[in-house]
C-alpha positions as CSV (number, residue, x, y, z in Angstrom):
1,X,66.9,-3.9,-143.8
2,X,66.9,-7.8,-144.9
3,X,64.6,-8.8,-141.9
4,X,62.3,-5.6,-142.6
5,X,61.6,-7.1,-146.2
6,X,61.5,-10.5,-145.0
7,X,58.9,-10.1,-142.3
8,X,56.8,-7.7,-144.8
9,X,56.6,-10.3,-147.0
10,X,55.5,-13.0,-144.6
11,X,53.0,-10.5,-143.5
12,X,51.6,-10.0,-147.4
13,X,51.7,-14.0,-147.9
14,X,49.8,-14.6,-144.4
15,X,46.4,-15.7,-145.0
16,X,44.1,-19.0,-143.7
17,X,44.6,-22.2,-145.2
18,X,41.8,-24.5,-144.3
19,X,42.4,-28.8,-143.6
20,X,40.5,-29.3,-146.6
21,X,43.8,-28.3,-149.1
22,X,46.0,-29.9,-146.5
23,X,48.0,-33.0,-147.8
24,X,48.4,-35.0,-144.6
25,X,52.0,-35.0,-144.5
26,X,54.3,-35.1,-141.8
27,X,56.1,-31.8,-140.0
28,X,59.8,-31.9,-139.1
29,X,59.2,-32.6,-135.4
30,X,61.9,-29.7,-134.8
31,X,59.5,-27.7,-137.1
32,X,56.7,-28.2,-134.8
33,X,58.7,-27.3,-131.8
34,X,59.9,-24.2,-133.5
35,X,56.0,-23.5,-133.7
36,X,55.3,-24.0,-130.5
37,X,58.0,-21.7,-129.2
38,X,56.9,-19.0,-131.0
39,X,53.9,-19.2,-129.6
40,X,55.2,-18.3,-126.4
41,X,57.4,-15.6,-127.6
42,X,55.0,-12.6,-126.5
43,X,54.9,-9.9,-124.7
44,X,52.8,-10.2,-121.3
45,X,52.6,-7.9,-118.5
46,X,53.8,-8.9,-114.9
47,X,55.8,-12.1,-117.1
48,X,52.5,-14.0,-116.3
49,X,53.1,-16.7,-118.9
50,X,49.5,-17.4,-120.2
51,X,50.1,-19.6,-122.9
52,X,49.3,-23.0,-122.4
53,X,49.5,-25.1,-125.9
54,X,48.8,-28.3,-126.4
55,X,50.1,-30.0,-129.6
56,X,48.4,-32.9,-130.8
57,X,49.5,-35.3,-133.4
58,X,49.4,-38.5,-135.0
59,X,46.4,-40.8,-133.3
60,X,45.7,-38.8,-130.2
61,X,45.4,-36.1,-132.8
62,X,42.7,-38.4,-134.5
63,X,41.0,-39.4,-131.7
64,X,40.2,-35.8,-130.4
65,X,38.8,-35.0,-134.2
66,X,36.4,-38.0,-133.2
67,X,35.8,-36.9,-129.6
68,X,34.9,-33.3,-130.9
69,X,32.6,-35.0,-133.6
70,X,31.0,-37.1,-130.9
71,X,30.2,-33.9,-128.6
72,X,28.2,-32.6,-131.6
73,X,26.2,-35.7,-132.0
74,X,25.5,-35.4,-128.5
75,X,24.1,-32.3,-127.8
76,X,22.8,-30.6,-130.7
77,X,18.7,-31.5,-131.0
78,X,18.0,-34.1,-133.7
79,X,16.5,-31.5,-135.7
80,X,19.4,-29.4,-136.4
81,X,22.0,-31.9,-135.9
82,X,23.7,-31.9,-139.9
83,X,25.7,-35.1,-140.8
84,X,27.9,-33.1,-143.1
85,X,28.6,-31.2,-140.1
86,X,29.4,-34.0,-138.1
87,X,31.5,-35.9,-140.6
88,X,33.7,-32.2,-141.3
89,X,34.5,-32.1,-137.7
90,X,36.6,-35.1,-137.3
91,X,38.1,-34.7,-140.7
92,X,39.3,-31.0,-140.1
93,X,41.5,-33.0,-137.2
94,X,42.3,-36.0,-139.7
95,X,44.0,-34.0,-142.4
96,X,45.6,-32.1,-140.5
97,X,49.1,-32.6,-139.5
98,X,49.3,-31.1,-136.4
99,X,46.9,-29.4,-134.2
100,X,47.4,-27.3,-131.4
101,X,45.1,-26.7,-128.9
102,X,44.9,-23.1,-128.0
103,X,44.4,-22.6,-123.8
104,X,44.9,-19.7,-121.8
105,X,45.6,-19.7,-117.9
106,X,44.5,-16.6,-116.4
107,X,46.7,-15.6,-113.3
108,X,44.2,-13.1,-111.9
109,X,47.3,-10.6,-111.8
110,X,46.2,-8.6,-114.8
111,X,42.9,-8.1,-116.6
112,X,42.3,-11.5,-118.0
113,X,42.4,-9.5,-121.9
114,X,45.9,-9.1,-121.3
115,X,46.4,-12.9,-121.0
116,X,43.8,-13.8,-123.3
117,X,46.1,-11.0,-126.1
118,X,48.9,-12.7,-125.1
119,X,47.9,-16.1,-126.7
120,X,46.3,-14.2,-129.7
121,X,49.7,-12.8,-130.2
122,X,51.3,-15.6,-130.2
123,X,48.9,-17.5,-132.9
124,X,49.9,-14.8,-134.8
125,X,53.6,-15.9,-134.3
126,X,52.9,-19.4,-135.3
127,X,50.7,-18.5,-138.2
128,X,53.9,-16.1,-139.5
129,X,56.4,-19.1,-139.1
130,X,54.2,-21.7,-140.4
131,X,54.1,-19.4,-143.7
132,X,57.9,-18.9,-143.6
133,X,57.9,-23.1,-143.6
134,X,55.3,-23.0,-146.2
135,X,52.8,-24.9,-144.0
136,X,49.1,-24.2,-144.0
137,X,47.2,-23.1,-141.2
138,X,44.3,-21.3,-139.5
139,X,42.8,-20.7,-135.8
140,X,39.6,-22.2,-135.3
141,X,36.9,-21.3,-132.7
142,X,33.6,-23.6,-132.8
143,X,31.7,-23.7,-129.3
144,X,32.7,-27.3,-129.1
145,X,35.8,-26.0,-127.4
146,X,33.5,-24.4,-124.7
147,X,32.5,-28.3,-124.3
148,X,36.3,-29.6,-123.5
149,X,37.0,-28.8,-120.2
150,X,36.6,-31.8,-118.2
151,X,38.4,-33.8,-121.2
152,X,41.2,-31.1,-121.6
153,X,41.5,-31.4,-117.4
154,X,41.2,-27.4,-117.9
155,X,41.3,-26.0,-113.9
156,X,39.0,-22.9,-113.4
157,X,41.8,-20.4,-114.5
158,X,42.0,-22.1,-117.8
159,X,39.9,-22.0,-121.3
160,X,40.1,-23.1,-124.3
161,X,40.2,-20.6,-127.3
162,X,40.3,-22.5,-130.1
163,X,42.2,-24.8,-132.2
164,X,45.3,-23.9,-134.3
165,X,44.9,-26.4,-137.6
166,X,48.6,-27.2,-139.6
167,X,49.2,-29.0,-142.5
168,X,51.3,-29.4,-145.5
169,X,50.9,-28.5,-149.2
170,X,50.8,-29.5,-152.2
171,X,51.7,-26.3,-153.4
């Protein structure tokens, strides 16, 4: 009954927690392998294994905030190109602690929802132990990602579903 009331509570505290109320701290690295496994810890029909997440932190974590940034300067039209815009994207990646990039592979042995539920299930699992570790986080989905396969080296079974922000609190 102890892990019924624990994992009802978890699911009542769940909620988004944006980079902008993120303290820039560091994450136990065993903490952010922890996340990642849960991430995987899903149910998948045929064992397919869809999950493909990529954890970035520290300067490579930086420099993909800038990269992302850049992509927006360099295809939106002039006239509805919004500095603020521009400037949010690479600090979304800069106060964040860690970010994981969110990429399905799609075995072509099920329909590719299945796969694609798979990973949604297991953001789910992150987002519940990051709340257990009293970490803030989200899942964020701007087209940008749509713009990071050549620079992800994504193959044609693979996209990109978004980006899982995590940080610490002051709180």
């Amino acid at each position: 009954m102890e892990s019924y009331t624990t994992l009802k509570e978890l699911l009542a505290k769940r909620r988004s927690i944006f980079p902008k109320d993120y303290t820039g701290g560091d994450i136990a690295p065993e903490h952010l392998v922890e996340i990642l496994r849960s991430g995987s810890l899903t149910p998948q029909h045929k064992k397919t294994m869809p999950h493909d997440l990529r954890l970035f932190t520290g300067e490579e974590k930086d420099a993909m905030g800038v990269t992302l940034a850049e992509i927006y300067k360099a295809t939106t039209p002039p006239e509805q190109f919004l500095e603020k815009k521009y400037l949010d994207i690479s600090s979304k990646w800069s106060r964040s602690s860690a970010v994981v990039v969110l990429v399905v592979r799609y075995s072509g042995l099920v329909p590719r929802w299945e796969e694609m539920a798979a990973v949604a299930m297991g953001v789910q699992n992150m987002h519940l132990l990051c709340t257990s570790l009293g970490l803030g986080c989200y899942w964020g989905t701007p087209g940008l990602k749509d713009r990071l396969t050549a620079h992800l080296s994504l193959s044609e079974n693979q996209e990109c579903l978004g980006f899982f922000f995590i940080g610490t609190l002051n709180y």
